[in-house]
C-alpha positions as CSV (number, residue, x, y, z in Angstrom):
1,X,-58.8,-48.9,-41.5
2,X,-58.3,-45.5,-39.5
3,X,-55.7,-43.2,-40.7
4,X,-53.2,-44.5,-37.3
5,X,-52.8,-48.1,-39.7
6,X,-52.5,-46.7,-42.5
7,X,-49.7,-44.3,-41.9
8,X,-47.9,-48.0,-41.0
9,X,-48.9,-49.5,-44.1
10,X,-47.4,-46.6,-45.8
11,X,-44.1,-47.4,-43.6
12,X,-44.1,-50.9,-44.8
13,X,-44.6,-49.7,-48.5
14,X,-48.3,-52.0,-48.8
15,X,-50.4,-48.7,-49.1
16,X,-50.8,-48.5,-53.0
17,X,-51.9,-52.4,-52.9
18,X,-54.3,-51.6,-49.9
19,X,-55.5,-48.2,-51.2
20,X,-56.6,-50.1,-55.1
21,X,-58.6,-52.5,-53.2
22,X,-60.2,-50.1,-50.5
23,X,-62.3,-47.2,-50.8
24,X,-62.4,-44.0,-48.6
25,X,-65.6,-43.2,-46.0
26,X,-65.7,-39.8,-44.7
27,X,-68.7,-40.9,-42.4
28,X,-70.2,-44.0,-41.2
29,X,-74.0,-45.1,-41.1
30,X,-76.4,-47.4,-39.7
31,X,-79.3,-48.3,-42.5
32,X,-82.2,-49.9,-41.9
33,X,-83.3,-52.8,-43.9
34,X,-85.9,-50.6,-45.9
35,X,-83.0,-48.1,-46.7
36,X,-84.1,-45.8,-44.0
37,X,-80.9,-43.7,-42.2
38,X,-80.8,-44.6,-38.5
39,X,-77.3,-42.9,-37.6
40,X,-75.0,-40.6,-39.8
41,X,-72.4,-39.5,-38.4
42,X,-68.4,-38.7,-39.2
43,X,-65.8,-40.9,-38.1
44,X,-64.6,-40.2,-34.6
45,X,-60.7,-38.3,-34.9
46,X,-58.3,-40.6,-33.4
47,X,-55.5,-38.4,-33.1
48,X,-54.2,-34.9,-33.2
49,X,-54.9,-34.3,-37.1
50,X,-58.0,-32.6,-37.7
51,X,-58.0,-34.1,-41.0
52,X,-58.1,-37.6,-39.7
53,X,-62.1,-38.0,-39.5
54,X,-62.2,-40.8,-42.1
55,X,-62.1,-45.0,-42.6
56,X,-60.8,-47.0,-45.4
57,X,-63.0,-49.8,-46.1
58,X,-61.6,-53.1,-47.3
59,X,-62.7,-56.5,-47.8
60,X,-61.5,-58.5,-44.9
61,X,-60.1,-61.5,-47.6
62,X,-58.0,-58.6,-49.6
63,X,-56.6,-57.3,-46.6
64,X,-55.5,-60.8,-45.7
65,X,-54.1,-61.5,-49.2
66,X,-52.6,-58.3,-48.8
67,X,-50.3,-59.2,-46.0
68,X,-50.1,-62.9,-47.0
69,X,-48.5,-61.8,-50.1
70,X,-45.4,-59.6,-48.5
71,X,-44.1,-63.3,-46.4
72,X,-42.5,-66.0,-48.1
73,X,-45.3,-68.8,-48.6
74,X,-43.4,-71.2,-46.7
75,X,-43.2,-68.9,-43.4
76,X,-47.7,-69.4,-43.5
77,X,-49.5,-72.0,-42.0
78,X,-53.3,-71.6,-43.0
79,X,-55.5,-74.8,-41.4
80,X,-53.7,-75.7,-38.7
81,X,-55.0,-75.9,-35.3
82,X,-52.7,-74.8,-32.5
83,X,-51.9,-77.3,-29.7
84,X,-49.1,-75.2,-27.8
85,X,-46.8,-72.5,-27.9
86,X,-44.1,-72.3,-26.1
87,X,-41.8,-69.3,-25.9
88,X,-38.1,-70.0,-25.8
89,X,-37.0,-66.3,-25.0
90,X,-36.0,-65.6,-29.1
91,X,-38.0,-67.7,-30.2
92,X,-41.3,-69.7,-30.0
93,X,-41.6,-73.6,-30.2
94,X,-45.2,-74.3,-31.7
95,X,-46.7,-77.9,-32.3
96,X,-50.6,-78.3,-34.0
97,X,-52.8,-80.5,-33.9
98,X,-52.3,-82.5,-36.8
99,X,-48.5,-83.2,-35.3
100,X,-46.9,-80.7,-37.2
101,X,-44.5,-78.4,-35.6
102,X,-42.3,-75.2,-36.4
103,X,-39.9,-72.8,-34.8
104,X,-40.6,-68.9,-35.1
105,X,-38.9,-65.8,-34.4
106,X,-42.8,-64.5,-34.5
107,X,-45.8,-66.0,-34.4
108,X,-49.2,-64.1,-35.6
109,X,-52.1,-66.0,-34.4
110,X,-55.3,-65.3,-36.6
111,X,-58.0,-67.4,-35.4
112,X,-61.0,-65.7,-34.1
113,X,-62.4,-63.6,-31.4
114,X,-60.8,-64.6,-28.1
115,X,-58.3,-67.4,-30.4
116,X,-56.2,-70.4,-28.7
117,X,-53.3,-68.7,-29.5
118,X,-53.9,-65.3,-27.4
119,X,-55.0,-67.3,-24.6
120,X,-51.6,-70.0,-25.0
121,X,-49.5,-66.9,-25.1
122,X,-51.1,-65.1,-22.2
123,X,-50.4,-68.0,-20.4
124,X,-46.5,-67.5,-20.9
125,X,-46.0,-63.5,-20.9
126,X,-47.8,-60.2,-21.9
127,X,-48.7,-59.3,-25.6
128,X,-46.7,-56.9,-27.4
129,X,-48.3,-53.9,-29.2
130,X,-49.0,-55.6,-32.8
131,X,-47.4,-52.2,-35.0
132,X,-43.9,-53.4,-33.7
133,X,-44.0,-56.9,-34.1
134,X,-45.1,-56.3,-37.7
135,X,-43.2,-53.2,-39.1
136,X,-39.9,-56.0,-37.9
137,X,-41.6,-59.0,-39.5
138,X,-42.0,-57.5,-42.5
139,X,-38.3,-55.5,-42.5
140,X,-36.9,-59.4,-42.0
141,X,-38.8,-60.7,-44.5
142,X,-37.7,-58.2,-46.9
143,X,-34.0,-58.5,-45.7
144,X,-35.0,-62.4,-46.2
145,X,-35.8,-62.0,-49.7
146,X,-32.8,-59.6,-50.7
């Protein structure tokens, strides 16, 4: 994680859970399988803050428990295979393949590389930037839970 995501996780107040279960990199290497150094190098800066030349590395599973942990459990739906999405304007229609189906003000589609989700929604309109559609689903989730 570069320091652009987590300034937002510091927004959304997840940083101290993130930062106990990542460590920080100040450079980045390539190692051979006999331990041998092939490439050294600093992270590349991403933005205007000369001090912005490092990573946080995180275990893909804690990020996800992370996040899974600020939504209310029955807003997740892990195992299910999308059918089809269909955007209503404020709000999305989706129906899976095992014949259940949900209404959503947001939809966040984790299922791979190039996932059935992306490809359903490109059909209907452009994505969004993922920063906004997070930084609101988690202030309505909050507001949800107040």
């Amino acid at each position: 994680m570069r320091p652009p995501s987590v300034h937002f996780f510091k927004k959304w107040g997840i940083y101290e859970e993130i930062e106990s279960k990542s460590s920080k990199s100040d450079f980045m290497q390539v190692v051979a399988c006999n331990g041998d150094i092939l490439v050294s190098e600093r992270w590349p800066l991403l933005t205007d803050n000369p001090d912005g030349k490092w990573a946080r590395l995180i275990h893909r599973a804690d990020l996800i428990e992370t996040f899974l942990k600020q939504l209310p459990s029955d807003s997740i739906h892990l195992s299910h295979r999308l059918e089809s999405i269909t955007n209503h304007g404020n709000h999305a229609e989706i129906h899976f393949e095992n014949g259940h189906s949900i209404e959503a003000d947001l939809v966040i589609g984790a299922d791979g590389i190039l996932p059935l989700f992306v490809r359903s929604y490109l059909a209907i309109q452009s994505l969004f930037i993922l920063e906004p559609m997070l930084t609101e689903l988690l202030s309505m989730t909050k507001r949800h839970l107040n």
